[in-house]
C-alpha positions as CSV (number, residue, x, y, z in Angstrom):
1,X,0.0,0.0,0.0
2,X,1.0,3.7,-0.7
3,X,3.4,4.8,2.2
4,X,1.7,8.2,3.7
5,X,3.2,10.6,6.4
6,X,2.1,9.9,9.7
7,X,2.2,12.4,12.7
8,X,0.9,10.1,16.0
9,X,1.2,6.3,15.8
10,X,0.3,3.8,18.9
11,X,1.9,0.3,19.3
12,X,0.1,-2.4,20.8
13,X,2.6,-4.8,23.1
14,X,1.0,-6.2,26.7
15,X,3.3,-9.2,27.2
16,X,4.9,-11.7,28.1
17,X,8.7,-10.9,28.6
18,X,10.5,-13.2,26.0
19,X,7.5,-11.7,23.3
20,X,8.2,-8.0,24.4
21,X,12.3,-9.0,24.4
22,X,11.7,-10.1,20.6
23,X,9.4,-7.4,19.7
24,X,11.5,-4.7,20.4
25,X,13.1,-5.9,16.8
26,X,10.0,-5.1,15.1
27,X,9.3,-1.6,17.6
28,X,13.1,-0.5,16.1
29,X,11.9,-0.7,12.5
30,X,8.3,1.0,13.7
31,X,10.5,3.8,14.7
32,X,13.3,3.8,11.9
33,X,10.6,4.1,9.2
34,X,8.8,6.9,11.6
35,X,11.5,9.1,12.5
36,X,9.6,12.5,13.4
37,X,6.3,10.7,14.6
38,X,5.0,10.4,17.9
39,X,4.9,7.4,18.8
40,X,3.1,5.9,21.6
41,X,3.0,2.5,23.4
42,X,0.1,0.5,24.9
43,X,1.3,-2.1,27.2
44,X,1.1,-3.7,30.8
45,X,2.5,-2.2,33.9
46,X,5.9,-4.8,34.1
47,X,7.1,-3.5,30.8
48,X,7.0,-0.2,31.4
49,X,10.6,1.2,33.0
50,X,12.2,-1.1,30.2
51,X,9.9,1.0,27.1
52,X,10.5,4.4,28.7
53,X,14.1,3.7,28.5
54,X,14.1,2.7,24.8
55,X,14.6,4.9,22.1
56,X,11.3,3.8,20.0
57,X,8.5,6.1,22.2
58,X,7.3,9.2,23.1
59,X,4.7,8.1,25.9
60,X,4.3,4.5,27.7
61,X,1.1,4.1,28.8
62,X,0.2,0.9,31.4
63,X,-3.9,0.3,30.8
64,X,-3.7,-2.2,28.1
65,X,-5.3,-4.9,29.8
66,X,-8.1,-2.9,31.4
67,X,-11.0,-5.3,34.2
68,X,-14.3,-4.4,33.8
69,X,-16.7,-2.2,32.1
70,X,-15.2,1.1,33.2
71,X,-12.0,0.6,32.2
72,X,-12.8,-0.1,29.2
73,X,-14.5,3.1,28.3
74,X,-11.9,4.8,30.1
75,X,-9.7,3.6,27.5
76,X,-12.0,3.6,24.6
77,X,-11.9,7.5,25.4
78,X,-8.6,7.9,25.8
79,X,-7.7,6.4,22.6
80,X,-10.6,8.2,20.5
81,X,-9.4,11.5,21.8
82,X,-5.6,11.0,21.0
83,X,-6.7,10.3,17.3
84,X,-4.1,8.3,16.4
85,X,-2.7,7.9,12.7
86,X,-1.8,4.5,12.1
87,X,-1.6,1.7,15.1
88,X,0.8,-1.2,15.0
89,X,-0.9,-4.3,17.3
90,X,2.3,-6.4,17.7
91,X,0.0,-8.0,20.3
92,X,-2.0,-10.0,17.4
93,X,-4.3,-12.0,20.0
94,X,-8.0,-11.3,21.3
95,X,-7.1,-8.8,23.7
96,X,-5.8,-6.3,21.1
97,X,-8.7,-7.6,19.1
98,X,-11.1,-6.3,21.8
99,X,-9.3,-2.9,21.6
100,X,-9.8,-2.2,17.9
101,X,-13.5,-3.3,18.3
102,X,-14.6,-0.6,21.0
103,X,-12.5,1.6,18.9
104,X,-15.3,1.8,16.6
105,X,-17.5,3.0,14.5
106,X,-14.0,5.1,12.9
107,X,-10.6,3.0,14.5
108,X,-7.6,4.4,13.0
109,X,-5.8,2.5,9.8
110,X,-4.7,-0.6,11.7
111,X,-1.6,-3.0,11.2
112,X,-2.6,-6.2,12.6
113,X,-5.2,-9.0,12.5
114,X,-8.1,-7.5,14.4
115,X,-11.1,-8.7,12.5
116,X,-11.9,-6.1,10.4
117,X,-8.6,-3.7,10.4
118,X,-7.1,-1.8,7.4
119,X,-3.9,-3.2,7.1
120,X,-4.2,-6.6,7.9
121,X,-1.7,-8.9,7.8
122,X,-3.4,-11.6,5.5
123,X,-0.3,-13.9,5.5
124,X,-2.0,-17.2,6.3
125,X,0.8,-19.1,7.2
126,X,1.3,-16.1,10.2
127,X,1.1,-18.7,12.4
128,X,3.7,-21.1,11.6
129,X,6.6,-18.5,11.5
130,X,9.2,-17.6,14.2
131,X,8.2,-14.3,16.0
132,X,10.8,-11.8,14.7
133,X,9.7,-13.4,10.4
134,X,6.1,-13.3,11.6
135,X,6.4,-9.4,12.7
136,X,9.0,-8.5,10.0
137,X,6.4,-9.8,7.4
138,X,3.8,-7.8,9.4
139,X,5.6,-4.3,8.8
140,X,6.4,-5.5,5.3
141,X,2.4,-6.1,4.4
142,X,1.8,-2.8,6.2
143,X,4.1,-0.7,3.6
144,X,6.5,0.2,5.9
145,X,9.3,-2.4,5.4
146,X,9.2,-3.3,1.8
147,X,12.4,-5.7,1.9
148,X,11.7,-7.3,5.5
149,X,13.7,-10.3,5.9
150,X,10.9,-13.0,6.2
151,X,12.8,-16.6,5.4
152,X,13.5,-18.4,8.2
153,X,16.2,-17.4,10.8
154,X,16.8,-14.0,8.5
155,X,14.6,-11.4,10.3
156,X,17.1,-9.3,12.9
157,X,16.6,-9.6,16.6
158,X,16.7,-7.3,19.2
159,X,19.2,-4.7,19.7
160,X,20.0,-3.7,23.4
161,X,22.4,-1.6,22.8
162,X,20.5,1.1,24.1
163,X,20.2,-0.5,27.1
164,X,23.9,-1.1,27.8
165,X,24.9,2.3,26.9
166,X,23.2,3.4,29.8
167,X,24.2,0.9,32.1
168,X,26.7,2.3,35.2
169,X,30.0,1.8,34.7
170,X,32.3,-0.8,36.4
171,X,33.7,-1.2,40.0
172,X,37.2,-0.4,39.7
173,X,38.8,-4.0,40.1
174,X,40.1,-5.2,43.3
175,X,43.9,-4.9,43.1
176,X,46.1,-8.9,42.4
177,X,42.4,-10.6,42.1
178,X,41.5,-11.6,38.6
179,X,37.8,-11.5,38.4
180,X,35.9,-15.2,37.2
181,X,33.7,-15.3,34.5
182,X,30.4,-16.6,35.3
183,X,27.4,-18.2,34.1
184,X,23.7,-17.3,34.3
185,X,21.6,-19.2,35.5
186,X,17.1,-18.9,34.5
187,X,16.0,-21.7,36.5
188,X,12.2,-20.2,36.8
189,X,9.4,-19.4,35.3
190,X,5.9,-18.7,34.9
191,X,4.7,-20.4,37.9
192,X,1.4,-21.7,36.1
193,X,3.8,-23.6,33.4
194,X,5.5,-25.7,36.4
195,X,6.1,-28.4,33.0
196,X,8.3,-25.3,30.9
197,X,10.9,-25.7,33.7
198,X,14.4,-27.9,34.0
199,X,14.2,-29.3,37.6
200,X,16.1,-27.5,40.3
201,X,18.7,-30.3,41.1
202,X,19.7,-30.6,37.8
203,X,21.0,-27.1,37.6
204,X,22.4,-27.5,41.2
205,X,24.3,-30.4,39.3
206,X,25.9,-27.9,36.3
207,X,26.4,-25.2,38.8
208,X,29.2,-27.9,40.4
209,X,30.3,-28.8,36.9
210,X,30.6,-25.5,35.8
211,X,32.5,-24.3,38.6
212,X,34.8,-27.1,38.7
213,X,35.2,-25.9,35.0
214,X,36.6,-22.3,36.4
215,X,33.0,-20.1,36.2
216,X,30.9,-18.7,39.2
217,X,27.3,-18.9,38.9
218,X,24.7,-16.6,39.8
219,X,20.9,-17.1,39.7
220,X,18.0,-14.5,38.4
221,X,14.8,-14.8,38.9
222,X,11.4,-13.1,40.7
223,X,11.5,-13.0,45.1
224,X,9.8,-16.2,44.9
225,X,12.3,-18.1,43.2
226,X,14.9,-17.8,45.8
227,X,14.1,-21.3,46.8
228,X,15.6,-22.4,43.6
229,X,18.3,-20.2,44.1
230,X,19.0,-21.6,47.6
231,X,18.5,-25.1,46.6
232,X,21.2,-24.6,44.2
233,X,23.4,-23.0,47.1
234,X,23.2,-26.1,48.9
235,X,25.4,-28.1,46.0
236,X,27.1,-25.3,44.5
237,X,27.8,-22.8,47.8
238,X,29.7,-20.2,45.9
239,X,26.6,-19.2,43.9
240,X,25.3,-16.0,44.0
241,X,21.4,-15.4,44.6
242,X,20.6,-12.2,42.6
243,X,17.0,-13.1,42.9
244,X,14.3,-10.2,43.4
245,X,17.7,-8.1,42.9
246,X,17.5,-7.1,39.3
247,X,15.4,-5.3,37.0
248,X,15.0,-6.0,33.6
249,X,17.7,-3.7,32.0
250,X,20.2,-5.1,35.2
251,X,19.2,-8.2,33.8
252,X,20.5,-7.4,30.2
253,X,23.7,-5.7,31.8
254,X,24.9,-9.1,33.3
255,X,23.8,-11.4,30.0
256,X,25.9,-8.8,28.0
257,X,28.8,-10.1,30.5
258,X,28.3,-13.3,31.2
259,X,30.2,-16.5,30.0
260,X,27.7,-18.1,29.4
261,X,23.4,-18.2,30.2
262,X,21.5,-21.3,31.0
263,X,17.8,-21.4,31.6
264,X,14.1,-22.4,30.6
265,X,12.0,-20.6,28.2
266,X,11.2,-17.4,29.9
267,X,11.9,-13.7,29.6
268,X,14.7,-13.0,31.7
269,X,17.0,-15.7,29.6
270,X,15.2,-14.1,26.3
271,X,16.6,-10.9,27.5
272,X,20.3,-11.9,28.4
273,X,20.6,-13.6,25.0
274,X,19.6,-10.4,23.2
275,X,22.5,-8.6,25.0
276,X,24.5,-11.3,23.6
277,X,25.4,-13.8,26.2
278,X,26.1,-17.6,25.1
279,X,22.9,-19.1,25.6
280,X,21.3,-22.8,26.2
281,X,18.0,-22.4,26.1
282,X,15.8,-25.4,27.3
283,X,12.6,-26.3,25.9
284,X,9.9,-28.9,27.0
285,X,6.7,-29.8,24.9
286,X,4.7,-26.9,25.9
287,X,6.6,-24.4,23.4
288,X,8.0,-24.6,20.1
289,X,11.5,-23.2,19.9
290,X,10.9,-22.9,16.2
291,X,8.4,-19.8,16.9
292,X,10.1,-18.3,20.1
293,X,13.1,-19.1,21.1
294,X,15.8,-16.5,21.1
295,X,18.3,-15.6,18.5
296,X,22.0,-15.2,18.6
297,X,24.9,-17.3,20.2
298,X,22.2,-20.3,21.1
299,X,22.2,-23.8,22.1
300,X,18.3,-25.3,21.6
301,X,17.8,-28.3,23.9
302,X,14.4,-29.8,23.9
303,X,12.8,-32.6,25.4
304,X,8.8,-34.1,25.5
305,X,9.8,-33.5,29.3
306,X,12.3,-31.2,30.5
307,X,13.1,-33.8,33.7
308,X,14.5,-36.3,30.7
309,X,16.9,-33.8,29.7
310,X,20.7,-35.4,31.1
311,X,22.4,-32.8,33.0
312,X,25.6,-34.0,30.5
313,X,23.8,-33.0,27.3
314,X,23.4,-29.2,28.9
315,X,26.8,-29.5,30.0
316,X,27.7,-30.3,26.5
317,X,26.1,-27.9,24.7
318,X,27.3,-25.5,27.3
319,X,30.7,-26.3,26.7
320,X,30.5,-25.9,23.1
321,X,29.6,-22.2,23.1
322,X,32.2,-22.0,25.6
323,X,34.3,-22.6,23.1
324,X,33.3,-21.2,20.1
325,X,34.9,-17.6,19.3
């Protein structure tokens, strides 16, 4: 479609981590291809310190996912009034959906696949494509990105440069004592997706092997994941519990600097393999790594079930990035 200038512009993104993490590819395009627009996002309160800090928007705002009638119409007439432009849903699902429909009778030209929109994204085999192809193709059907990169593995990921750039600089080293190099470890998750996670003692396991292999460990997660974190303590005592400690652009900081990352398929290890750490990324049944998993310096392990997955393959694979350039 005919490319036409566009003054205010609102992306749609309300979650989960590792899909805002990936996003943020797409969000960089939204804004290169936009450069004097305002831009505005619509997201969920967790994602919003790591949106104001990027260079892609103008205004964050939190209500996307808005309980009961009233809410709604607050933001039905919050999003009438600003009379956006051109909306980008890079949410795609029924919520977004629900947003464009009480949007109406006159929502603005939308980029999506809200039934009904302007610029949909009619590819029909959407669905089967990884996350950074299937959003690349998006902006391409919208006009925006006429040569988007949309074969498989091609599309760019994320780039957290912006991120590191503002990170605070380094403790001055501590005089005759060489610093280790560590891994990171991502033994949680979503605590409704108990069957997306490695079990505990088998990290506690590489923590020892890893260490005897000359790296520290330390362990993100939310506050209540410091029982993994402790349980992995009591095999591997030199571990450091940075649970409940870090935010999300702390969390990219230390994957930019780490050895290595280990972990399930969560956000947190979707945002330290962005910033570029050496990643083994473990999958179980209930995801296909084929449509999410991250991009970059990565090891895919998958199993039916993640407790059949040897401790000695993830060693493995871990010591193969370890020694790749």
């Amino acid at each position: 479609m005919a490319r036409r200038e566009v003054e205010k512009i609102l992306v749609i993104k309300l979650s989960a981590l590792g899909d805002f993490v990936l996003a943020l590819a797409a969000m960089k395009r939204i804004r290169l291809a936009h450069p004097k627009a305002h831009i505005s996002l619509l997201t969920t309160p967790p994602f919003e310190a790591l949106a104001k800090a990027s260079p892609y928007f103008n205004a964050v705002y939190t209500d996307g996912r808005p309980e009961g009638f009233a809410q709604w119409m607050a933001l039905r007439r919050r999003l009438r009034a600003a009379r956006y432009d051109r909306v980008y849903d890079l949410q795609t699902s029924a919520q977004s959906n629900r947003i464009f429909q009480v949007m109406r009778p006159d929502p603005p030209p939308w980029s999506g696949i809200a039934i009904g929109c302007s610029m949909p994204h009619k590819n029909r085999l959407r669905n089967q494509m990884h996350t950074l192809e299937r959003q690349a193709d998006q902006l391409m059907y919208a006009g925006i990105w006429p040569d988007a990169p949309t074969a498989e593995g091609t599309a760019p990921g994320p780039d957290l440069a912006w991120v590191l750039a503002a990170a605070p600089g380094e403790r001055p080293p501590t005089p005759g004592v060489k610093p280790r190099p560590y891994a990171m470890f991502v033994p949680g998750g979503s605590a409704h997706r108990p069957e997306k996670r490695w079990p505990v003692e088998k990290y506690a396991e590489l923590a020892r092997i890893l260490y005897a292999r000359g790296l520290d460990i330390v362990v993100i997660g939310g506050p209540q994941e410091a029982g993994l974190a402790q349980a992995i303590q009591r095999e591997a005592p030199r571990t450091r519990d940075l649970t409940g400690r870090t935010d999300f652009a702390r969390i990219a900081v230390l994957g930019a600097k780490a050895a290595l990352a280990v972990g399930n398929d969560t956000g947190p290890l979707h945002l330290a393999a962005a910033a570029g750490a050496p990643t083994v990324v473990l999958f179980s049944s209930a995801s296909d790594p084929a449509l999410s998993a991250p991009r970059g310096k990565v090891a895919v392990l998958r199993a039916e079930r993640l407790s059949e997955l040897p401790v000695a393959q993830v060693a493995q694979a871990a010591a193969s990035l370890l020694a790749t350039p």
